[in-house]
RODO-2510 file (C-alpha; in nm, 4 decimals, decimal comma):
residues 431
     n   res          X          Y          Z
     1     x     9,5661     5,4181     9,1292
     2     x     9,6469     5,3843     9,5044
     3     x     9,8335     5,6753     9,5104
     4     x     9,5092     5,9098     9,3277
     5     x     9,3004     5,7251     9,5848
     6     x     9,5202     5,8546     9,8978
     7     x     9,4954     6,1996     9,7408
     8     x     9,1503     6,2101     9,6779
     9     x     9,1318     6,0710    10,0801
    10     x     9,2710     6,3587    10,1958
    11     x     9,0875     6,6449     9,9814
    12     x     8,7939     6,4634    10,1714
    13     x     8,8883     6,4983    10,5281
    14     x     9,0515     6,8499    10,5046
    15     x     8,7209     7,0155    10,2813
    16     x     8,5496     6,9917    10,6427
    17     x     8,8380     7,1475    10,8520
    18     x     8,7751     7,4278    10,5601
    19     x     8,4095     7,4247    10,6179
    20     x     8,4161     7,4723    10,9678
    21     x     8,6569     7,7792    10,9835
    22     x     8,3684     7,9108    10,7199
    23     x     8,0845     7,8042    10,9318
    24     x     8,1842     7,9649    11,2043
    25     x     8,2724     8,2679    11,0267
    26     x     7,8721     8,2620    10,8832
    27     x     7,7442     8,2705    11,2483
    28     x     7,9054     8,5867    11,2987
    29     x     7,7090     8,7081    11,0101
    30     x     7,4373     8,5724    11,1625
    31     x     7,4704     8,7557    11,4675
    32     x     7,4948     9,0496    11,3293
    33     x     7,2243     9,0249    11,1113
    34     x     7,0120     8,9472    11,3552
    35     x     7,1518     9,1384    11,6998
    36     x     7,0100     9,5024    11,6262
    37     x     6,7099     9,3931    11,7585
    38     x     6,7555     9,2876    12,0808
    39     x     6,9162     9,6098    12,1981
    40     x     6,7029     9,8179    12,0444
    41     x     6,6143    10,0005    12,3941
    42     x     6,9619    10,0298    12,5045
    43     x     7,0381    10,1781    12,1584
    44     x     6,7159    10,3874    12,1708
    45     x     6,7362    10,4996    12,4835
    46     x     7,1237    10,6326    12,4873
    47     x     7,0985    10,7893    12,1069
    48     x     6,7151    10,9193    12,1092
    49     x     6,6208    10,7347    11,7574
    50     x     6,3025    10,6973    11,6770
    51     x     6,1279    10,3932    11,4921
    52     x     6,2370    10,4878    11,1223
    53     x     6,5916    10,5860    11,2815
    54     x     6,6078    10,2766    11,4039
    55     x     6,4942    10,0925    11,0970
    56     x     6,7606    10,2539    10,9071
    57     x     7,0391    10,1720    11,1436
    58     x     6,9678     9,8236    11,1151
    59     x     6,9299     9,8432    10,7807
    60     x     7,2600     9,9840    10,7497
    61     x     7,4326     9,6555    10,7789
    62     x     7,2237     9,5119    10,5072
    63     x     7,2789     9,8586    10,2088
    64     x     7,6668     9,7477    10,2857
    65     x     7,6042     9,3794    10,2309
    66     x     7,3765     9,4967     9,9155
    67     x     7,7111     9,6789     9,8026
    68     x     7,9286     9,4495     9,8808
    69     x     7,7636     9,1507     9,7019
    70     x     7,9203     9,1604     9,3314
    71     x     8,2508     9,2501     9,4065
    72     x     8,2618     8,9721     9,6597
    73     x     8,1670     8,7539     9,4021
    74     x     8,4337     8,8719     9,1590
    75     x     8,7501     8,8657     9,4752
    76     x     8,6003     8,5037     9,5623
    77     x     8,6183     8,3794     9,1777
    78     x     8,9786     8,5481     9,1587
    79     x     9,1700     8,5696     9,4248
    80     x     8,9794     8,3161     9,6349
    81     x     8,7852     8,2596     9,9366
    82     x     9,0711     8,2583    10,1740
    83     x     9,2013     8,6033    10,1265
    84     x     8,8605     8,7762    10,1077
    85     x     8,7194     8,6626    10,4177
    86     x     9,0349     8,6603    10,5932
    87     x     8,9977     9,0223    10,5472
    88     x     8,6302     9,0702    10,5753
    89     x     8,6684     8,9216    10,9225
    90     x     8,9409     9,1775    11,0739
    91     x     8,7014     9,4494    10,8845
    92     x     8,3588     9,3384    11,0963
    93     x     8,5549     9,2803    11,4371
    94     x     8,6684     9,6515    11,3703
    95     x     8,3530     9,7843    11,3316
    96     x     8,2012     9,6092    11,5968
    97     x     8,4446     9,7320    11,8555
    98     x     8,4061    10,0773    11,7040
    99     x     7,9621     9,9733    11,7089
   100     x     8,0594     9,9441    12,1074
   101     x     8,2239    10,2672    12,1557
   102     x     8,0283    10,4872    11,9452
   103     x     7,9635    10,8105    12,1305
   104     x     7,7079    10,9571    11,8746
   105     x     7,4479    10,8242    11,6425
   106     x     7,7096    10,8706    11,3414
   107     x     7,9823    10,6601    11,4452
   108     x     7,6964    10,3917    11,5458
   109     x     7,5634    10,3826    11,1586
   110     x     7,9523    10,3763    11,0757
   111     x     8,0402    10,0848    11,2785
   112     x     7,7182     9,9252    11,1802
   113     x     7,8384     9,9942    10,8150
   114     x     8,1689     9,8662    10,8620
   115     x     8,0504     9,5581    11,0162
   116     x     7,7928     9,4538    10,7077
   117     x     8,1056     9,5113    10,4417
   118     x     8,2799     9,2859    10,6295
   119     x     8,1024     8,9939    10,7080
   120     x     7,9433     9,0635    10,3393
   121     x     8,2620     8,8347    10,2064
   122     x     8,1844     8,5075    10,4224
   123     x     7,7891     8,4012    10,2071
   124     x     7,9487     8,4289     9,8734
   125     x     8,3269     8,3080     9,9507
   126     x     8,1594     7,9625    10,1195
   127     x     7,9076     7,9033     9,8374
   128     x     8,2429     7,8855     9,6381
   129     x     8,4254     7,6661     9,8441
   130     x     8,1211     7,4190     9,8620
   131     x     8,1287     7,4239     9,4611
   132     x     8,4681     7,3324     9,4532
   133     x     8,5028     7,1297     9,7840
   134     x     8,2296     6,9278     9,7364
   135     x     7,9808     6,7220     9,4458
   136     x     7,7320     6,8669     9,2569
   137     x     7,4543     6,6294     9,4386
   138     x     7,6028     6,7450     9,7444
   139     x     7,5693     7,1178     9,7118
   140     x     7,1986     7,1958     9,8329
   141     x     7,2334     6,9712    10,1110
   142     x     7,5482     7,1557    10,2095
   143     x     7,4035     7,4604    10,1508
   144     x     7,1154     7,3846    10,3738
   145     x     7,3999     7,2533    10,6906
   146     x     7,5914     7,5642    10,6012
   147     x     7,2664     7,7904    10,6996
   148     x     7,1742     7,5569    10,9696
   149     x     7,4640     7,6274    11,1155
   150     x     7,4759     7,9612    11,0771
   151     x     7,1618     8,0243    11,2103
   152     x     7,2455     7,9164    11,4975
   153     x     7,4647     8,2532    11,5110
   154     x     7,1262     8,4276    11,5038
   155     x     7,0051     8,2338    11,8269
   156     x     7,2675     8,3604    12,0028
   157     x     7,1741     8,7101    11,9216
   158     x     6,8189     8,6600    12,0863
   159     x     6,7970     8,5646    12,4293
   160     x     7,1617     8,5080    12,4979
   161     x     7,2709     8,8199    12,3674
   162     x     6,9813     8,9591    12,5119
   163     x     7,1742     8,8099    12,9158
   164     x     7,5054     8,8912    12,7630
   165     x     7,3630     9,2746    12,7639
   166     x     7,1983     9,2609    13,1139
   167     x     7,5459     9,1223    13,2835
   168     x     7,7606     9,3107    13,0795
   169     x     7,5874     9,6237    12,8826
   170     x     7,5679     9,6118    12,5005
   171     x     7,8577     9,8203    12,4807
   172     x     8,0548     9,5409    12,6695
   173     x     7,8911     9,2793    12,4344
   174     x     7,9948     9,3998    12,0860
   175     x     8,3631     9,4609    12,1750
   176     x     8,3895     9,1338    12,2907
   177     x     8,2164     9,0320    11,9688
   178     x     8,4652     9,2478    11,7864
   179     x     8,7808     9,0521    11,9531
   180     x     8,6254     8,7099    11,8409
   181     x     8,5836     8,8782    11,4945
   182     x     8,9144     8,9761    11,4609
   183     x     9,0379     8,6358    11,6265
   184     x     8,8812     8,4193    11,3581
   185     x     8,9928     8,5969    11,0840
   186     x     9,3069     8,3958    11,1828
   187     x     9,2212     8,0794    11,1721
   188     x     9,0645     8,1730    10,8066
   189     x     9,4068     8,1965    10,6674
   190     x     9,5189     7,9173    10,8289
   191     x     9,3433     7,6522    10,7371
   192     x     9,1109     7,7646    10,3948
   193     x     9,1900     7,6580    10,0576
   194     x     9,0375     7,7463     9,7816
   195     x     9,0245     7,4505     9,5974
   196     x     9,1682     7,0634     9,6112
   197     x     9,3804     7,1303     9,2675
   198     x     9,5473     7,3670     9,4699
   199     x     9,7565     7,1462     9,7090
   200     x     9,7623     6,8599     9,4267
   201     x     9,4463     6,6963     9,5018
   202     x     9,2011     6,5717     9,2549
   203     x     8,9219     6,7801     9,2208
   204     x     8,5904     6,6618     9,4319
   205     x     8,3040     6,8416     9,1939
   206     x     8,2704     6,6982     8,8866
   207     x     8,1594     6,9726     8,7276
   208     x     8,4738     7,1787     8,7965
   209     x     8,7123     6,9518     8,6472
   210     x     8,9422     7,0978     8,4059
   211     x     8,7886     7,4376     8,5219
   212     x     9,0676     7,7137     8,5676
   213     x     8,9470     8,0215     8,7912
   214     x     8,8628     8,3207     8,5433
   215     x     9,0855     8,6143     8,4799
   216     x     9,0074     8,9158     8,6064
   217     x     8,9525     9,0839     8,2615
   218     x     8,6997     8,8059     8,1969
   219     x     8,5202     8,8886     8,5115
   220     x     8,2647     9,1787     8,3732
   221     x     8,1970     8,9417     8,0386
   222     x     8,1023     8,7001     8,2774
   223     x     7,9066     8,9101     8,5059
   224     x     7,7064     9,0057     8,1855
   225     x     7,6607     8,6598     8,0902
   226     x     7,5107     8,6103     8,4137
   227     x     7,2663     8,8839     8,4492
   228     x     7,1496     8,8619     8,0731
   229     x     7,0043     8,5140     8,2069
   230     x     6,6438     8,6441     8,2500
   231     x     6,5653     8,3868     8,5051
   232     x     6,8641     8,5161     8,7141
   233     x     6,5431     8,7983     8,8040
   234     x     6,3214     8,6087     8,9124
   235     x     6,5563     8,4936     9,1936
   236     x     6,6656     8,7906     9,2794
   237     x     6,3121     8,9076     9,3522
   238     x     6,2547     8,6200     9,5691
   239     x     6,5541     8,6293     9,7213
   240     x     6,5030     8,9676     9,8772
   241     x     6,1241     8,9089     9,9457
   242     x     6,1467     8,5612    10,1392
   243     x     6,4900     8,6618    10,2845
   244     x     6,4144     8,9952    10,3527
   245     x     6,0660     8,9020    10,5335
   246     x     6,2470     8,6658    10,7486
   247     x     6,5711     8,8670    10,8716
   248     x     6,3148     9,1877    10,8832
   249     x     6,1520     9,0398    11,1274
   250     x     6,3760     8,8084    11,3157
   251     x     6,6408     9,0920    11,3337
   252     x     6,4818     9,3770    11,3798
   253     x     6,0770     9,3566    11,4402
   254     x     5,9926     9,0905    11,6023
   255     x     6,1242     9,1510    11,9290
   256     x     5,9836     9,4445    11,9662
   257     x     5,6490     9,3217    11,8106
   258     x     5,6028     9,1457    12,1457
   259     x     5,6596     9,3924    12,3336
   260     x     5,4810     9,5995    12,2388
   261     x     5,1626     9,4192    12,1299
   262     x     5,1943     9,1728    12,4316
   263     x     5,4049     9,3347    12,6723
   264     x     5,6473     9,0987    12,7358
   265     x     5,9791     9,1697    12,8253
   266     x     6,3165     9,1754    12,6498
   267     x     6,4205     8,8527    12,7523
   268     x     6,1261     8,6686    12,6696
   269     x     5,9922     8,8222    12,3959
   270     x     6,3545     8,7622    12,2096
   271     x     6,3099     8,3739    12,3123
   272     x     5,9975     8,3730    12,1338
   273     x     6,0958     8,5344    11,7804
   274     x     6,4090     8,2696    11,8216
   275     x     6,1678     8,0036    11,7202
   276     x     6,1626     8,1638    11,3664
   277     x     6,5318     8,1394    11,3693
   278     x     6,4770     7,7723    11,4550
   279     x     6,2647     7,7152    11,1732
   280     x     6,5047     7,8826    10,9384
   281     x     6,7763     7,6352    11,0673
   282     x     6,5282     7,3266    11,0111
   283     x     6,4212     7,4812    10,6794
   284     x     6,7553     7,5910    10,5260
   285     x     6,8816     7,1656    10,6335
   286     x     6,5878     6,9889    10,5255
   287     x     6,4581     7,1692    10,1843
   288     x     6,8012     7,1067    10,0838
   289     x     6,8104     6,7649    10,1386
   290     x     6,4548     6,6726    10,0512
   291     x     6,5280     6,8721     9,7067
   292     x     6,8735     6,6334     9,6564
   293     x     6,6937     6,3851     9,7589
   294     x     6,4313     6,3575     9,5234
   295     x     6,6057     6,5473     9,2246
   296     x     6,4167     6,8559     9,1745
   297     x     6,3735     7,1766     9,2802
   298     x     6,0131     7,3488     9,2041
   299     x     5,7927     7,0845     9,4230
   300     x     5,9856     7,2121     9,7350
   301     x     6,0213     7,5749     9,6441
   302     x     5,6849     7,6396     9,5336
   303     x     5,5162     7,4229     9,8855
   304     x     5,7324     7,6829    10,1251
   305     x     5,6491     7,9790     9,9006
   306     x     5,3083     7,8927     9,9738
   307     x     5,3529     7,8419    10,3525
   308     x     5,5696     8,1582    10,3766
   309     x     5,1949     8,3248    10,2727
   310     x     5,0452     8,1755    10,5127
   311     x     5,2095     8,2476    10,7886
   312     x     5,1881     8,6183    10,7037
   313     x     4,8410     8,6253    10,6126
   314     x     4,8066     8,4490    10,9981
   315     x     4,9849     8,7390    11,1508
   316     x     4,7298     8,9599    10,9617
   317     x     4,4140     8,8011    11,0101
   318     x     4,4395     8,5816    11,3134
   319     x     4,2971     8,7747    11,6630
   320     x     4,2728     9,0947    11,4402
   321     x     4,5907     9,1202    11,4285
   322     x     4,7071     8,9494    11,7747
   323     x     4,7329     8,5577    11,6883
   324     x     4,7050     8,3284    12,0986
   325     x     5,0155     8,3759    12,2470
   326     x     4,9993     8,0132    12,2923
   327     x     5,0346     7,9745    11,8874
   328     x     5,2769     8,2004    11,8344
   329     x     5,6254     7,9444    11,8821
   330     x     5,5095     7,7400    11,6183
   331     x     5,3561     7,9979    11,3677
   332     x     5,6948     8,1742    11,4110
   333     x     5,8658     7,8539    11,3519
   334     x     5,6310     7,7589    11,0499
   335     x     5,7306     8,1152    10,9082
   336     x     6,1093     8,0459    10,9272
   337     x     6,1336     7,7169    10,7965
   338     x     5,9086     7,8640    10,5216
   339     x     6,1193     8,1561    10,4238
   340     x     6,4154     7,9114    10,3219
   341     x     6,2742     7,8499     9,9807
   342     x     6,5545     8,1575     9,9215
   343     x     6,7816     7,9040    10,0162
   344     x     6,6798     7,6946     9,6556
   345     x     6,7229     7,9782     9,4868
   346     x     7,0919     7,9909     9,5336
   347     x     7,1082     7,6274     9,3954
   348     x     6,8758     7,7377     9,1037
   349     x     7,0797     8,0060     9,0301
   350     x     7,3631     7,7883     9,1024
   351     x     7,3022     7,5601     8,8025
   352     x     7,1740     7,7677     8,5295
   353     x     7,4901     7,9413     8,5442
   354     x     7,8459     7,8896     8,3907
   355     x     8,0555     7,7062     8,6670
   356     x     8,3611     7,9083     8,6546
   357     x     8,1430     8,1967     8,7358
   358     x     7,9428     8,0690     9,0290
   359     x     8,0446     8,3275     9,2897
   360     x     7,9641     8,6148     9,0496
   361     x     7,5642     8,4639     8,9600
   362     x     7,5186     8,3789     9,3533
   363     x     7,6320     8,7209     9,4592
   364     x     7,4198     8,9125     9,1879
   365     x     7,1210     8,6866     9,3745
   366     x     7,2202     8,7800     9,7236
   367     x     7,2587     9,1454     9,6065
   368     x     6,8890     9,1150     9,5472
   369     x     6,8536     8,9074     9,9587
   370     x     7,0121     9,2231    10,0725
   371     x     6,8503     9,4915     9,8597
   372     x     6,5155     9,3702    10,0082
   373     x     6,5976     9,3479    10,3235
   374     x     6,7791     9,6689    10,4048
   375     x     6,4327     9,8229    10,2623
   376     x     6,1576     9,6395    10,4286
   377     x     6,3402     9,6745    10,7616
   378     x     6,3521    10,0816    10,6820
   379     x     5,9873    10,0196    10,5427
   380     x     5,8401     9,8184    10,8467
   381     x     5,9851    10,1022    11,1079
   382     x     5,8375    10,3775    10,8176
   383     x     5,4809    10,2249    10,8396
   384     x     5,5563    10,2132    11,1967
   385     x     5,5775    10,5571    11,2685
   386     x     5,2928    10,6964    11,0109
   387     x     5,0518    10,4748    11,2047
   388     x     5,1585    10,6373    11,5299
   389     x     4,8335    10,7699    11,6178
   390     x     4,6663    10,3636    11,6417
   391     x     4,7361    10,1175    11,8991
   392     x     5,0186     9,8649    11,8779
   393     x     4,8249     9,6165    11,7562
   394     x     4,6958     9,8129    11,4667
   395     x     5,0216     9,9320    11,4004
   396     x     5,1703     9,6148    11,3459
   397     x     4,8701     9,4849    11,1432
   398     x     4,9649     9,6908    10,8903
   399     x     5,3232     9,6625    10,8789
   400     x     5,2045     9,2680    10,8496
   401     x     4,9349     9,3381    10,5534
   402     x     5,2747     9,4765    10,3990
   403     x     5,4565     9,1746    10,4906
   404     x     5,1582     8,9782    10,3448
   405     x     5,1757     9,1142     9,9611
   406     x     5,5949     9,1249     9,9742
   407     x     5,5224     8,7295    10,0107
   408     x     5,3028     8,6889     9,7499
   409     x     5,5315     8,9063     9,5646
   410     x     5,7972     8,5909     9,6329
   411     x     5,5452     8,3389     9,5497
   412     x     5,4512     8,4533     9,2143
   413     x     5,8657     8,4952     9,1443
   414     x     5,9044     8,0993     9,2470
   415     x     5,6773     7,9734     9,0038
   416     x     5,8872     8,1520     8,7443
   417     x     6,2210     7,9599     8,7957
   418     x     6,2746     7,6322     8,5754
   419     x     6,3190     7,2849     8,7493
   420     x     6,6823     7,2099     8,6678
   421     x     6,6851     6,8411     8,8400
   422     x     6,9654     6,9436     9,0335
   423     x     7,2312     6,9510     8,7692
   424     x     7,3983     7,1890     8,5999
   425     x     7,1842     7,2782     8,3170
   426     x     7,4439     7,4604     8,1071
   427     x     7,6844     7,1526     8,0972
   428     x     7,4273     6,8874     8,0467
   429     x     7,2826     7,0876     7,7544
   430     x     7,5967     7,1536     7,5928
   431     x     7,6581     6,7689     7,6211
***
């Protein structure tokens, strides 16, 4: 007994030297997710795109992460977290240092490309490790830390990216972010595991005991099993409407939203739209914990839905389009803590699903976060440029009424999902 108790001590200390490497591996996806639109002049001015150009460069990142999503899924439920984003990691810090050098449009999209298939392992691979690293109570509430703390990748990729650029030129800035890249992909595979049963440890999620990792043959029964789950849909929609909305506009819009409309410049303008990266951080932490907390998951997913509508229809209606300045900070942050009811959709999805294939149903999910965003950021720059002929604020206004139904779009999808009271639904019922 004392010597299962010392075991069981020390799966506990090292699952958060695990989750760190991984957490700091999600704020580089962070920063990329979020960095193309902060350098948007640089980028515009040395290449010549225009706003749907643009659009689709940024996008870029997210079609790759789209891609990338199921077969993530299916490396992280077979070979394991620590060899996919081990690799992922030396994939992104190459195309970040090639994103830095690019001397022509082309080999920009390619090392934007490169760089969204390989952070595209990290999201999936530490959703895994939480379900086998730590408790089924504990896994919204980790979920939530996990995209607190990655978040906090996407502040640095407003305003300091946007000083990092002015001291050292964006070229500078993303081979440097390419080294770091390439740097952590080192300490991946030095200190992940994949699970406690691995080095002889008990295992920490009850749900996973006496769970072997699936063969790859089983891996496309149990990718069907997944996605003939009806309600896996419904998350999927919401998933790219809610996530999409928010990394749309924090990476990509916003910014430049600001400027334009307001006429603020870079630096400032990027320290405002960081407040909706703050209230992603505070939504993503809390939401998850409230929802443990109190055992369910509808009341809090269908109360942010609702806000995440709000906020739009704000942006839309408010000033005729141009909301005070002096409101903007907190309806930016009300609109990112909002947009993490996505965020409950992972644990939704998370529980109506077989356990040994969790990485497969979460990445089918975030195939649909990525799908929607790569095409409302190509969509927002599209509306963009066929309203050319208005003024900025009427341009905007109607890539926000756009904004507005994608959101109700999300809401309606949230009141679809069941309440699974934050256990996993397909083991209780077969008990």
């Amino acid at each position: 007994m004392g010597q299962e108790q010392d075991l069981l001590q020390k799966a506990l200390r090292a699952r958060w030297k695990i989750w760190s490497v991984m957490a700091a591996a999600y704020m580089v996806v962070f920063f990329h997710r979020l960095a193309a639109g902060v350098v948007r002049g640089d980028l515009t001015r040395d290449f010549g795109l225009s706003a749907s150009a643009f659009g689709s460069l940024a996008a870029m990142y997210f079609y790759a992460y789209m891609a990338m999503q199921v077969p993530v899924g299916m490396l992280a439920d077979t070979l394991g977290a620590r060899a996919t984003v081990t690799a992922g990691m030396l994939l992104a810090g190459a195309g970040s240092a090639l994103f830095g050098l690019a001397p022509s449009p082309g080999w920009l999209f390619l090392g934007r490309f490169l760089v969204g298939i390989g952070v595209s392992t990290v999201f999936v691979s530490i959703l895994k490790v939480q379900s086998q690293w730590f408790r089924e109570r504990e896994f919204a509430t980790m979920s939530g830390v996990t995209a607190l703390v990655g978040n906090l990748g996407g502040v640095l990729a407003q305003s300091p990216l946007a000083f990092a650029v002015a001291a050292f030129t964006w070229r500078t800035t993303f081979l440097g972010i390419g080294l770091f890249s390439c740097l952590l992909s080192l300490l991946c595979w030095a200190f992940i595991r994949n699970r406690p049963q691995d080095r002889g440890w008990p295992a920490l999620n009850e749900a996973q005991e006496g769970v072997t990792p699936p063969r790859a043959g089983e891996l496309w029964s149990g990718l069907k099993g997944v996605v003939s789950r009806w309600r896996v849909w419904p998350a999927f929609v919401l998933s790219g409407c809610a996530s999409g909305l928010y990394l749309a506009f924090s990476g990509a819009w916003g910014t430049s939203f600001l400027k334009d409309v307001y006429g603020m410049e870079r630096v400032s303008a990027s320290g405002i739209v960081a407040f909706s990266v703050y209230g992603g951080m505070a939504g993503c932490f809390l939401a998850g914990w409230f929802s443990d907390r109190i055992g369910l998951r509808r009341p809090p997913l269908l109360a942010l839905s609702a806000a995440f509508c709000a906020c739009w229809g704000a942006l839309v209606l408010w000033g005729g389009g141009k909301p005070p300045e002096a409101i903007l900070r907190p309806l930016f942050f009300l609109l990112g803590f909002s947009a993490s009811s996505y965020m409950l959709a992972w644990s939704i999805t998370k529980e109506t699903n077989l356990p040994r294939f969790t990485a497969v149903a979460i990445s089918v999910v975030n195939t649909g976060a990525f799908l929607g965003t790569a095409l409302i950021t190509t969509g927002m720059g599209m509306i963009l440029d066929s309203t050319v002929g208005l003024e900025p604020t009427g341009q905007y206004r109607a890539v926000f009424l756009f904004c507005l139904a994608v959101s109700v779009l999300s809401l309606a999808c949230a009141a679809l999902l069941p309440e699974t009271r934050c256990r996993n639904v397909t083991i209780h019922n077969r008990a």
